[in-house]
Z-matrix of the N, CA and C atoms (Angstrom, degrees):
N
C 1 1.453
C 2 1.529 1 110.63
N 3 1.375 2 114.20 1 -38.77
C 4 1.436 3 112.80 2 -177.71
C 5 1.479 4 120.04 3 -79.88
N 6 1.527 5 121.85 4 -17.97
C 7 1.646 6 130.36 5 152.49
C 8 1.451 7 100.34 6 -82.49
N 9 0.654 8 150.88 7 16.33
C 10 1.659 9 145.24 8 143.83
C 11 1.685 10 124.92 9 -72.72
N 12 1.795 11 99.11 10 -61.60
C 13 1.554 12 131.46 11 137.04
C 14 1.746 13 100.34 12 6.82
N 15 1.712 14 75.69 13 -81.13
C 16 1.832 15 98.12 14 -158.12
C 17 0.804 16 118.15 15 -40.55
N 18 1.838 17 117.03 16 -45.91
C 19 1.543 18 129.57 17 -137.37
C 20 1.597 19 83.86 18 -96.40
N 21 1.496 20 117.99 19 -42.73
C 22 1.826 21 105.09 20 -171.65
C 23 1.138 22 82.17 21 -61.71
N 24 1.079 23 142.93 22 -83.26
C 25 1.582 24 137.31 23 -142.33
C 26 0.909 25 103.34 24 -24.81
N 27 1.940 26 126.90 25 -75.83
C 28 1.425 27 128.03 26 -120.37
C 29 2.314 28 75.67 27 -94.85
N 30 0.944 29 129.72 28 -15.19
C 31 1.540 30 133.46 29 174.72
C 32 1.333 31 107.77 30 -57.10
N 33 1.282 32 112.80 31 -54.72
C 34 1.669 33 112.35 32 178.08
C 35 1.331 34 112.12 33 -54.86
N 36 1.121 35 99.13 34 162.20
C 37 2.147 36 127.28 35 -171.67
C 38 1.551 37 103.51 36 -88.40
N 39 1.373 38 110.32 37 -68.40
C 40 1.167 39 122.17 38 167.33
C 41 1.714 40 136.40 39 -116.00
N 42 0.953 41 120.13 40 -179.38
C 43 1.805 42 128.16 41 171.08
C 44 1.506 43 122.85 42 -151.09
N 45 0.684 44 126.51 43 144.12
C 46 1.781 45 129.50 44 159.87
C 47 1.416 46 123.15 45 -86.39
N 48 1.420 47 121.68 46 112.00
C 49 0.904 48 101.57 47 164.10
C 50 1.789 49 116.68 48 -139.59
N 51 1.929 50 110.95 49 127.68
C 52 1.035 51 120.68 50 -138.15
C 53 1.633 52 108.04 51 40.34
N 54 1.615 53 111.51 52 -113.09
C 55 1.456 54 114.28 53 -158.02
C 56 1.314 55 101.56 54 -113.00
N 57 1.252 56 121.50 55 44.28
C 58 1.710 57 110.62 56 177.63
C 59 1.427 58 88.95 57 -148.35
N 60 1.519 59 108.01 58 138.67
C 61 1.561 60 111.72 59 168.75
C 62 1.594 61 95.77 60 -107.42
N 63 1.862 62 87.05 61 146.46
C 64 1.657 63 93.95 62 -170.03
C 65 1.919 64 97.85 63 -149.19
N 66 1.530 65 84.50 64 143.16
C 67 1.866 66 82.93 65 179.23
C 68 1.385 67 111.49 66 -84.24
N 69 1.710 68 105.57 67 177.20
C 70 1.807 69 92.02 68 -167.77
C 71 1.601 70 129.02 69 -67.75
N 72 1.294 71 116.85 70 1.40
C 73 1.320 72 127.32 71 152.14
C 74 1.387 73 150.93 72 -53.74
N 75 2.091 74 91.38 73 -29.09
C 76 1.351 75 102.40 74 179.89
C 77 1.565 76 114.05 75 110.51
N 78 1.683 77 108.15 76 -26.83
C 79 1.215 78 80.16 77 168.09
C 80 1.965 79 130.86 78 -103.35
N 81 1.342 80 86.46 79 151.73
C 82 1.469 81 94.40 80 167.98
C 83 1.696 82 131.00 81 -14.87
N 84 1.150 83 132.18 82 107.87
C 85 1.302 84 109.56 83 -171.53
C 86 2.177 85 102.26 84 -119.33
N 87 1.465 86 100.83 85 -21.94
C 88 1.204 87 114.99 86 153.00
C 89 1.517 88 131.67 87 -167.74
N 90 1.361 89 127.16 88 164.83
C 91 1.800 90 108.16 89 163.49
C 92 1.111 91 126.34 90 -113.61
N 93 1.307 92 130.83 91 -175.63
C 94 1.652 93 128.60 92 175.63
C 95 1.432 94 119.94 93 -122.72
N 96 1.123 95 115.09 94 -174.21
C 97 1.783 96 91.51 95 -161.75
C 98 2.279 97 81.09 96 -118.14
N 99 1.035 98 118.25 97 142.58
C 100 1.938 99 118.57 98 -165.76
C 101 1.798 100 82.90 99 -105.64
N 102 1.164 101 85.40 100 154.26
C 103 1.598 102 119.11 101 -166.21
C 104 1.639 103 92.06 102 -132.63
N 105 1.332 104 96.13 103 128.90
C 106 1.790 105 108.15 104 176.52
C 107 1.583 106 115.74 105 -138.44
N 108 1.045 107 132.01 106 96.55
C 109 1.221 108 131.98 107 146.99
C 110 1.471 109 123.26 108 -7.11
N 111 1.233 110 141.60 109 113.51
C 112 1.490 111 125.45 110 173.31
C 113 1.565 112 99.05 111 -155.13
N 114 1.638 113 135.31 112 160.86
C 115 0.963 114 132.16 113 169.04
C 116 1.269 115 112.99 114 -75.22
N 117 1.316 116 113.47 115 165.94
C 118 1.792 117 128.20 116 -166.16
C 119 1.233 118 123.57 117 -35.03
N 120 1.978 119 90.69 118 -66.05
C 121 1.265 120 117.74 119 164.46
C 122 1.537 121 138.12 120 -23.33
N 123 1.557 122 101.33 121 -53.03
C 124 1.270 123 119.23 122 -162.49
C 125 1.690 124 96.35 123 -52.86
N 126 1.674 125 117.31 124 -26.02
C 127 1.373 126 121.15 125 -171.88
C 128 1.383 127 114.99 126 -46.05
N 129 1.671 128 109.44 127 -36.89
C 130 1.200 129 115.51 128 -171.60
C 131 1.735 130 129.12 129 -59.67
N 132 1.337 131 110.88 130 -34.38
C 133 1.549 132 154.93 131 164.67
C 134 1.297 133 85.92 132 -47.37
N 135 1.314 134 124.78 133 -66.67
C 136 1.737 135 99.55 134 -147.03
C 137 1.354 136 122.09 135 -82.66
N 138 1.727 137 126.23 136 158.27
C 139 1.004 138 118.09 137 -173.30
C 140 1.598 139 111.44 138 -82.77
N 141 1.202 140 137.70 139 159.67
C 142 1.400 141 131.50 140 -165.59
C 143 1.328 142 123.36 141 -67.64
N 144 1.338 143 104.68 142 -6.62
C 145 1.713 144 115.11 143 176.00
C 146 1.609 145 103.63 144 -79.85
N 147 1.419 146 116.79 145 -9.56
C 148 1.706 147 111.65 146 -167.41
C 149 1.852 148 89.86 147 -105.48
N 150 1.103 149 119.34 148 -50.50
C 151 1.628 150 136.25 149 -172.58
C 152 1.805 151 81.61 150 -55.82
N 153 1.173 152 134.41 151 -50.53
C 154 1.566 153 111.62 152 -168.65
C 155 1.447 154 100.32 153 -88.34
N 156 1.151 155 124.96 154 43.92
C 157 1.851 156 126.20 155 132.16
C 158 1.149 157 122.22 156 -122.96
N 159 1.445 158 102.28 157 5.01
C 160 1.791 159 91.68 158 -179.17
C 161 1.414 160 82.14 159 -96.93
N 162 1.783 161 101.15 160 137.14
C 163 0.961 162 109.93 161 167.35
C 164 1.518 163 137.69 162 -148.87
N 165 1.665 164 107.99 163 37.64
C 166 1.358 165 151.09 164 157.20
C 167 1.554 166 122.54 165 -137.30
N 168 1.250 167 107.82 166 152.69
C 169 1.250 168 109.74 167 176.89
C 170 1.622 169 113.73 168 -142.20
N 171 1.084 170 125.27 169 -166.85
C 172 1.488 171 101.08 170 -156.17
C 173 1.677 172 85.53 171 174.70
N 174 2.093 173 116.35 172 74.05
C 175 1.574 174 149.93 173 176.60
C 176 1.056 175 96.58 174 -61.03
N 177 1.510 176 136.77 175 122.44
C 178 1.564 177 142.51 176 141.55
C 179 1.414 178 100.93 177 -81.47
N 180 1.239 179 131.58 178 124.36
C 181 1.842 180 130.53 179 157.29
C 182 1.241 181 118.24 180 -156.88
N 183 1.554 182 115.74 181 151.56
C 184 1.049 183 146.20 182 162.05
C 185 1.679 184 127.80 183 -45.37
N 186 1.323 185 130.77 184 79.52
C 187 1.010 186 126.35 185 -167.03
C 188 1.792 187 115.53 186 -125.29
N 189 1.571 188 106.40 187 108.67
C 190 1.340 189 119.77 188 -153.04
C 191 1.676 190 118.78 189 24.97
N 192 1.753 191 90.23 190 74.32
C 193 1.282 192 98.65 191 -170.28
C 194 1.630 193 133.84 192 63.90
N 195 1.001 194 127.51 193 0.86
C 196 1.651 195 129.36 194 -173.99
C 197 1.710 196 76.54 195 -117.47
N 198 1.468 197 90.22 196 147.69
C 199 1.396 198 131.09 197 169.91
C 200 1.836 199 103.72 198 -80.48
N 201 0.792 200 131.43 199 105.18
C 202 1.861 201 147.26 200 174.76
C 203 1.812 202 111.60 201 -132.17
N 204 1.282 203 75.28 202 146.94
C 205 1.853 204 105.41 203 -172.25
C 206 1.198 205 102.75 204 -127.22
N 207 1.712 206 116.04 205 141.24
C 208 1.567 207 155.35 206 155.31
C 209 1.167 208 108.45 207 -91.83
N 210 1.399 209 114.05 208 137.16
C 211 1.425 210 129.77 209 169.94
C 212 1.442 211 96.47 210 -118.40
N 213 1.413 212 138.88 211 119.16
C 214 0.992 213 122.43 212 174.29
C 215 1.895 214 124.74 213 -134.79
N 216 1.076 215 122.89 214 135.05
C 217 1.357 216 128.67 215 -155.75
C 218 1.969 217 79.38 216 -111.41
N 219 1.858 218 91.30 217 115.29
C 220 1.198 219 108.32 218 169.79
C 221 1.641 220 124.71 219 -74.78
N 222 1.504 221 114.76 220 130.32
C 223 1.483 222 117.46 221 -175.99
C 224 1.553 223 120.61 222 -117.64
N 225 1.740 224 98.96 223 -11.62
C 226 1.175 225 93.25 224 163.38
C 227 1.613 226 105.80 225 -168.11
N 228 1.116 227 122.11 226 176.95
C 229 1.488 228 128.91 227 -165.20
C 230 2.069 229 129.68 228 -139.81
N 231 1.268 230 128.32 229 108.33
C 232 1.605 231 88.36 230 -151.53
C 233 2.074 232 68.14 231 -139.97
N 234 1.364 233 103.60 232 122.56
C 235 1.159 234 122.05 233 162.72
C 236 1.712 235 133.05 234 -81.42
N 237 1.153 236 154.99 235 108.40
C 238 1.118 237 130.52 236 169.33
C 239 1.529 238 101.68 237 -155.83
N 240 1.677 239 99.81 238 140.87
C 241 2.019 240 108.97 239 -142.78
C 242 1.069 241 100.37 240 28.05
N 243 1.266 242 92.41 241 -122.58
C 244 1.988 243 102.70 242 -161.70
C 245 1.193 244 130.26 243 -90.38
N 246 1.521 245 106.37 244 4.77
C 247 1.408 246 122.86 245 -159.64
C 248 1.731 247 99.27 246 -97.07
N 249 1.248 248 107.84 247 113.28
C 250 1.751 249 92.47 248 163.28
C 251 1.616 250 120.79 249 -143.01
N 252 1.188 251 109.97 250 151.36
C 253 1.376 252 112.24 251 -152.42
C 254 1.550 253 92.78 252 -120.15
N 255 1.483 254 122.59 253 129.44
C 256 1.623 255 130.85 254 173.14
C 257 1.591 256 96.63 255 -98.85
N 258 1.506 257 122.11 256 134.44
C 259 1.575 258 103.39 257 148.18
C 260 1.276 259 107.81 258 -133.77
N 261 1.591 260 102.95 259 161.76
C 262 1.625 261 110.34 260 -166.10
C 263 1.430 262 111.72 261 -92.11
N 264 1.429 263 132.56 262 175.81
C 265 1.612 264 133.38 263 154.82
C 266 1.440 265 110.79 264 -46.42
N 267 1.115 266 139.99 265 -12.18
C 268 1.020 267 134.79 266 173.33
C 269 1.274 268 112.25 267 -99.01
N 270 1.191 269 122.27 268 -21.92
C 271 1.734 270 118.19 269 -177.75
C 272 1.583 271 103.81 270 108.03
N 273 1.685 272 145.26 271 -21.97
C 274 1.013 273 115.95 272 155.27
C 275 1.542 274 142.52 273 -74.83
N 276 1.347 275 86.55 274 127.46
C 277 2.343 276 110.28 275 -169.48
C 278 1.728 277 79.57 276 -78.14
N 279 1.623 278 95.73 277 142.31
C 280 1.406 279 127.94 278 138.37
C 281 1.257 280 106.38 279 -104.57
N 282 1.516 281 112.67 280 126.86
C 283 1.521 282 126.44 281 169.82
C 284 1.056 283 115.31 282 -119.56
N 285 1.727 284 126.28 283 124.79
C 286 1.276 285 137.95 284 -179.60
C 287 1.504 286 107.88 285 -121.65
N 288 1.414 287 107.06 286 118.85
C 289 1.615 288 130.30 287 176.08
C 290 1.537 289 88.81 288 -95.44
N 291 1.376 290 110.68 289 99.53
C 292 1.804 291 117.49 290 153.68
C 293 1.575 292 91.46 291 57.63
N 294 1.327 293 103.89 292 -140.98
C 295 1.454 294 111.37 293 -174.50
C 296 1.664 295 125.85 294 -136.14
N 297 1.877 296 73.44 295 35.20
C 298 1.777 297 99.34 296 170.88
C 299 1.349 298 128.71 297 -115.06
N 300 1.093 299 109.52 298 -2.23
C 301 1.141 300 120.75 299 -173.04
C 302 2.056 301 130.00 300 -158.97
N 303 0.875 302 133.47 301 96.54
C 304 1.558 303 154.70 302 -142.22
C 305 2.327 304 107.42 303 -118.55
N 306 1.190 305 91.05 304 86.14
C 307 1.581 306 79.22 305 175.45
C 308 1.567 307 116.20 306 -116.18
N 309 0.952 308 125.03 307 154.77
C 310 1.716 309 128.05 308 169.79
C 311 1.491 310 103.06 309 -105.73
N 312 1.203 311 97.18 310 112.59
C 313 1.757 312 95.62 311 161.30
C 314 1.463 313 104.88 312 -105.79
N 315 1.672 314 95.68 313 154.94
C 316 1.443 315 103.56 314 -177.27
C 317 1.970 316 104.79 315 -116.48
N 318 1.282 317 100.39 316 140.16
C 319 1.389 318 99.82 317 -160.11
C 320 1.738 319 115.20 318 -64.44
N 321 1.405 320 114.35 319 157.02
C 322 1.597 321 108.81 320 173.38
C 323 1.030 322 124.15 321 -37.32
């Protein structure tokens, strides 16, 4: 079974593995860009070299009572301590104070 294994393997063109497609040799033939789920917060944590790849976000909130969602395509990023603010092409900032506090403003 495991020389069987082999022979499909090394037969195939290509493979996936995680986010890089690679031929049966190993090398690289392209990559993909990984998408991670994480809570809001966690934004606060990162150092600004990680915050300039996130570059969607995806707002659950409360708005006069109805449950509403943001999809948002990040345009810019501004770190300082713990405080960091995302804003979109449209102009709405997510602002995170540490990991107490989370607001959406919506632009003028």
């Amino acid at each position: 079974a495991g020389l069987t294994a082999g022979i499909v393997y090394l037969s195939k063109e290509v493979h996936a593995d995680h986010a890089a497609l690679a031929d049966a040799t190993g090398a690289i033939l392209g990559v993909g860009q990984a998408a991670f789920s994480v809570p809001l917060f966690v934004l606060a944590a990162m150092p600004i070299g990680a915050l300039g790849r996130v570059r969607a976000l995806s707002v659950s909130y409360e708005d006069e009572g109805q449950l509403a969602q943001r999809q948002m395509q990040i345009m810019s990023r501004l770190k300082k301590g713990s405080t960091v603010k995302l804003v979109d092409a449209l102009g709405y900032t997510v602002r995170l104070d540490g990991t107490t506090q989370a607001l959406l403003i919506t632009p003028d």
